[in-house]
N, C-alpha and C positions, 0 to 999 in steps of 0.2 A: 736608456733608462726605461724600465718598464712604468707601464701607467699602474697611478693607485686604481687597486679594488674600491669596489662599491658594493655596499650592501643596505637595503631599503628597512629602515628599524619601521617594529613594528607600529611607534605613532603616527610616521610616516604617512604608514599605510591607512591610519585611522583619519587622517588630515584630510589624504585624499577625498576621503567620503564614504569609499565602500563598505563600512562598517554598518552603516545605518540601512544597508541596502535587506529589505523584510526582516530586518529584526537579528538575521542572523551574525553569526560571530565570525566576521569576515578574517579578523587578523589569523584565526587557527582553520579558518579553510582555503590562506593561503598557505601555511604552515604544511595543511594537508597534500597541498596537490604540490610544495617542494617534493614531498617524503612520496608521493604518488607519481614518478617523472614517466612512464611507461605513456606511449602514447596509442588514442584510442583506436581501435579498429575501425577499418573503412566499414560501413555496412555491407554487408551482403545476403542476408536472408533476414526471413523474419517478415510478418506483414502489421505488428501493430506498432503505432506511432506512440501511442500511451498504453498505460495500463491502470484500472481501477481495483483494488484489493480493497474490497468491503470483509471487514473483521468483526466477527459476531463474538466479543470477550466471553466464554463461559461456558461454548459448547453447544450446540445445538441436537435435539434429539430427532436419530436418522430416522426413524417410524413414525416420527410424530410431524414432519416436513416432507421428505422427497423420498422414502422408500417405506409407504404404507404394507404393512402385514397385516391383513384383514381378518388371516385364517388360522391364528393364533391364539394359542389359550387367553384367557381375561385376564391375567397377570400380567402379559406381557402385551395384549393386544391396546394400541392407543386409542384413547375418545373420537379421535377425529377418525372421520370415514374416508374412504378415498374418493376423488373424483376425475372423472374423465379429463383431457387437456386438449388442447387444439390440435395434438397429437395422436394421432391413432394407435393405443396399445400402454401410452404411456398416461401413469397415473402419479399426483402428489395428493396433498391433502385439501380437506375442506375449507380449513382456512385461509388457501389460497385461491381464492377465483380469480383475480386480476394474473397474479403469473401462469394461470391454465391456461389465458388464453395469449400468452406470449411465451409457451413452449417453444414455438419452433424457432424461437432465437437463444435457446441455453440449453447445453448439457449437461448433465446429471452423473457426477461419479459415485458410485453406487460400491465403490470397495478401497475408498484410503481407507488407511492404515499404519500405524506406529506402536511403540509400547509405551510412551511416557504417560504417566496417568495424572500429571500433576501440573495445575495451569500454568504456573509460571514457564515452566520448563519447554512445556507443552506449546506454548506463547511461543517462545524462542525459536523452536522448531516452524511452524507455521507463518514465521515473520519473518527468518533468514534463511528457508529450506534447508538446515545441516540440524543435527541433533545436537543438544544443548550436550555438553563433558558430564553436566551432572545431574541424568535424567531422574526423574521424581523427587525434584524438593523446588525451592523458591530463591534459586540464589538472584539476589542482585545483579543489575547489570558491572561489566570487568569490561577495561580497557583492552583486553585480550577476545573480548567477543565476536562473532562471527559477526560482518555488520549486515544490517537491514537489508532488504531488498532494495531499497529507494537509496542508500546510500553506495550501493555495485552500482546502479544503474547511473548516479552519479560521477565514480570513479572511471568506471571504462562506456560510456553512452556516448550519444556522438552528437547531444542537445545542442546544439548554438546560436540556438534561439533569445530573445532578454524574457525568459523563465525561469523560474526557478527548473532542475529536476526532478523534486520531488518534493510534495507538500502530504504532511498528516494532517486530515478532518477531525479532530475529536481529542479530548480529554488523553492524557498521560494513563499507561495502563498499570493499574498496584492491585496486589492480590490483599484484602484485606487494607490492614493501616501497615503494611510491609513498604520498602522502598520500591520503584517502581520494578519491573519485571526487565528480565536481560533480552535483548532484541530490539530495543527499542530506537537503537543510536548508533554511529558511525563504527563503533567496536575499533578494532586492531586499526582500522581507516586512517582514527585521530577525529580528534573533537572539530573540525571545520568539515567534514561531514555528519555532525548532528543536523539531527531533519529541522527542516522551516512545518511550524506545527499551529494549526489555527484551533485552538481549544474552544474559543467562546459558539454559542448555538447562535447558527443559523435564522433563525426564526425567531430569534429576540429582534425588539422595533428597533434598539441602539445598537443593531449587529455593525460591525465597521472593522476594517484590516488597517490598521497601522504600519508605517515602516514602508509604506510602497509609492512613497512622493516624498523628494526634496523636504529635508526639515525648514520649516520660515527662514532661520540665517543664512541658509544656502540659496542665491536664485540661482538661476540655470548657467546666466556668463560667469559667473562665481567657478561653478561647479565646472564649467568644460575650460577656466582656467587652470587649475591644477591638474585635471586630465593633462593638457596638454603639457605644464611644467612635469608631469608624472615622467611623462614620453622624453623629455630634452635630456631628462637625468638617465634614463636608458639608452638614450645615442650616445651619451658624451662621457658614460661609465668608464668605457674601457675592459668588461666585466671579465674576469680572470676564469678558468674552466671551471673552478669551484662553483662560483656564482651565475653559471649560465641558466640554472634552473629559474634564477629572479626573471632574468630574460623571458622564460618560458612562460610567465604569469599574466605578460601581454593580456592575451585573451581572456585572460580571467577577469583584469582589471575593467577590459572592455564591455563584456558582459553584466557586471556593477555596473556601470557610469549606462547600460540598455534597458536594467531592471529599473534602475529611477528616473531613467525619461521614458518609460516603454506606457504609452495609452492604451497599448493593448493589454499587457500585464493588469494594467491597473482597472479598466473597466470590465476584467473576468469575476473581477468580486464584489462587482457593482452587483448583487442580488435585487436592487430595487426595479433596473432596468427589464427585468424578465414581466411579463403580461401578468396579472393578479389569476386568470385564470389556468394558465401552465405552473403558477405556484400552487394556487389550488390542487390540480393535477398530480403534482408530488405529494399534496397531502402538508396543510401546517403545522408538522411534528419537527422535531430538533433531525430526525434521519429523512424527513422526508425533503425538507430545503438543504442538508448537507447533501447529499445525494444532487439535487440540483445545481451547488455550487458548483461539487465534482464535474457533473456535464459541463459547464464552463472552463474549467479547468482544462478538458479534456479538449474543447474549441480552442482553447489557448496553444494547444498541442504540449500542455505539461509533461512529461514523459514517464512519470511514476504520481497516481493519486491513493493514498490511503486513507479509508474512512473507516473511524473505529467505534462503533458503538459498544461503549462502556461504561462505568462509571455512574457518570453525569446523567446517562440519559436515565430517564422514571426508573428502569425494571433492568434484570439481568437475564441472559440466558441459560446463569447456571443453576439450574429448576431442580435443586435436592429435595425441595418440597412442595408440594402443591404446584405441581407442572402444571395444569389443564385452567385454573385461575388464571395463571400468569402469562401461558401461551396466549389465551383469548386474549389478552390485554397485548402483548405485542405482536402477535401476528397481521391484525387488518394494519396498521401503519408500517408492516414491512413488505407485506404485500403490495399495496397500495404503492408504496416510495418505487421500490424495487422493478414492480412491472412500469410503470412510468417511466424509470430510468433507462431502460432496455428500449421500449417505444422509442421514447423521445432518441434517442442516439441512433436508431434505424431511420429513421423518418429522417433525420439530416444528414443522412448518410454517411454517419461516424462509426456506426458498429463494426464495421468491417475491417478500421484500422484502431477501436480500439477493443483491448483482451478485459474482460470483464471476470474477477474471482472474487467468491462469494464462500466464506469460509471460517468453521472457528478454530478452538485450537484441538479439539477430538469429539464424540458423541456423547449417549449416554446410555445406560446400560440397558438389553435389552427387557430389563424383569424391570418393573415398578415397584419403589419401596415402600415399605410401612405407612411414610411420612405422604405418598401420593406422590412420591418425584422420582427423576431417576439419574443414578449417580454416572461419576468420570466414567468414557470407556472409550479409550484412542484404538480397540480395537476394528474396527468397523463405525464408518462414518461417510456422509455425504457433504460433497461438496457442487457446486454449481459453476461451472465458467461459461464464457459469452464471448461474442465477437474476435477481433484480431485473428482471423482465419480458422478460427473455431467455426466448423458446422456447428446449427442449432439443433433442434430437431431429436433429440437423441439419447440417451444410457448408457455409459463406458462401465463395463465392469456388474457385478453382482456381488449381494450377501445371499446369508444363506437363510431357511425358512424363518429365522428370529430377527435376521438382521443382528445377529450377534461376530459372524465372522464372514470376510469375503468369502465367496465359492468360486469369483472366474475374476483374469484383469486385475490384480492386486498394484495396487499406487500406491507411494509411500511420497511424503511430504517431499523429499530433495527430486522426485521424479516430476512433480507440481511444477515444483521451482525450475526445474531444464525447461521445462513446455515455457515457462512465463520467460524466461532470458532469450531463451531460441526465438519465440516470437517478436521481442523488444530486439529483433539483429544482435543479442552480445551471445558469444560463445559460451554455454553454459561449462564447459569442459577448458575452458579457459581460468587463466591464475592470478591469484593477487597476493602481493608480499603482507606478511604480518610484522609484526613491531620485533619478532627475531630474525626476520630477514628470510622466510621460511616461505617458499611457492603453495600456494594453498588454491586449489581447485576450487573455482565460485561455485560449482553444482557437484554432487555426488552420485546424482539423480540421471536417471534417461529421460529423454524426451519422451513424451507416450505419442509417437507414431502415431495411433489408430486414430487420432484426436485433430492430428493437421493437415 
């Protein structure tokens, strides 16, 4: 007589405990990695351990940051002047002195490129490197969406560390009082790769992470009692071929029961423990202590950190009006954070294993309007990466005399994305099933070569 099946219900699972483990929705990211059974790639290339994806919501304008045109008409020529860097040859703007003089640890892409003119959309593209089905408008995030970079990193990464894979810094991104923007979430994945997201600021006195210690009713022999009764019900199943995926969730489960005894997990968002003067150092702005937390993050060996400056924080990047007010007002605390950031991670000798992008979701136009601002323009744009076997030092690609269109080295957003997965060891040209059952290529994009 065959033995009965066994299957683990979802309160089960909540009994356990792993539910509580940061906050996340454990019972649907076991769900996810039933529906996700492909096992992950051994490592083989690739030199960084994490990667940090700072996201500038709004656009940032390429003349007015890292590709000064001095020699242009006044319409279009920016306030700020250019100034020399620790680089020979290579020039950003005035309002950067702190990252002048830590040129020679970042690169400067001087010709992405896309056509979506529209931020949401625009968002999507820049967050999961594939072009959103329906460029220029706002659609909401779909269960059919491409998922996030942090949630591939997730699915096929080779983490098995008690970390999370991927943590977002900052506020939920919404265009407007619209619902939030597509790119943000596990997409086609399934909802147990929604990201673990730390919304509140840094730099508040009551900053504190919930979710990442034992709730009161649980003590520790509590908690590695049902671990272990977890395990006696998986020897003594009997589990039928159907159900061998539960089997598979082992490690899953183990990694829960890592996250909530792990000291190391838990004292990466200890921010008090960092010296008042290294807090200093990043500057006490809401980006300039998330940025700092990141660094820890990054010591943790998290494997995907996104930090989003949006919303929440004072001011926007999308300067339709009165640019030259509002840059002054965020440029010295981005500079400041930013060059710190890049320091601080050489000097401990992290930069090199981790990949550092610095990006929004397109530019802005090269003419200045009416208003003193200057509009969308995904046509030409700069972006900044760092470490993870990125030489520093350096300018991939050009625009042309306006900074209106590349002239040499044209990159497009899913080309970004192959350099960021090849780096993190996963196969950018490697596949993930969608909710029809449909091989879907994680990158569309090349590797840009000339960069690694």
């Amino acid at each position: 007589m065959s033995r009965p099946r066994f299957t683990l219900s979802r309160r089960r699972v909540l009994e356990v405990g792993a539910a509580t483990a940061f906050g996340l929705n454990w019972p649907n990211l076991l769900r996810a990695r039933e529906e996700q059974t492909a096992k992950p790639p051994r490592r083989q290339f690739g030199r960084a351990q994490s990667c940090v994806v700072i996201f500038l919501w709004g656009g940032l304008g390429q003349q007015d940051l890292w590709d000064p045109k001095p020699l242009v008409p006044a319409e279009i020529r920016s306030e700020f002047a250019p100034i020399a860097t620790n680089v020979p040859g290579i020039e950003i703007t005035e309002p950067l002195p702190q990252l002048a003089r830590q040129t020679d640890k970042f690169t400067i892409i001087r010709s992405m490129t896309h056509r979506d003119f529209e931020h949401g959309t625009a968002a999507y593209t820049a967050l999961t490197g594939q072009p959103h089905p329906q460029p220029g408008t706002n659609t909401p995030a779909s269960p059919d969406d491409f998922p996030r970079y942090g949630a591939v990193v997730s699915a096929v990464g080779t983490n098995r560390r008690p970390v999370p894979d991927a943590v977002v810094l900052g506020p939920v991104l919404h265009q407007g009082n619209r619902p939030p923007v597509a790119g943000q979430n596990g997409g086609f994945l399934g909802a147990g790769y929604d990201l673990f997201r730390i919304a509140d600021d840094p730099n508040a006195e009551n900053f504190r992470v919930d979710g990442i210690a034992l709730p009161e009713a649980m003590n520790a022999e509590r908690f590695r009692g049902r671990f272990g009764l977890l395990s006696q019900f998986e020897a003594n199943a009997g589990l039928g071929e159907a159900d061998l995926r539960i089997q598979g969730m082992s490690d899953l489960y183990q990694r829960a029961r890592g996250l909530l005894g792990s000291a190391e997990t838990q004292q990466a968002f200890e921010l008090d423990a960092e010296p008042a003067q290294r807090r200093e150092r990043y500057g006490r702005t809401r980006f300039g202590q998330t940025l700092l937390l990141a660094r820890r993050l990054v010591e943790a060996r998290v494997p995907l950190i996104q930090v989003n400056w949006s919303r929440q924080n004072a001011d926007q990047w999308d300067t339709h009006k009165k640019s030259y007010p509002t840059l002054r007002k965020l440029l010295p605390s981005f500079d400041q954070a930013l060059a710190a950031f890049l320091e601080d991670l050489h000097e401990r000798g992290l930069l090199e294993s981790t990949l550092v992008v610095c990006l929004g979701e397109f530019g802005r136009t090269p003419k200045v309007n009416p208003d003193g601002g200057r509009d969308h323009w995904p046509d030409c744009y700069s972006v900044v990466i760092a470490g993870g076997g990125i030489a520093g030092g350096r300018v991939y690609g050009a625009s042309n005399k306006d900074a209106s269109y590349p002239s040499s080295q044209h990159v497009a957003p899913w080309d970004l994305a192959a350099m960021l997965y090849h780096q993190l060891g996963i196969d950018p040209h490697g596949h993930l099933t969608n909710r029809q059952g449909q091989p879907l290529m994680i990158s569309r994009g090349q590797s840009i070569a000339g960069l690694i």
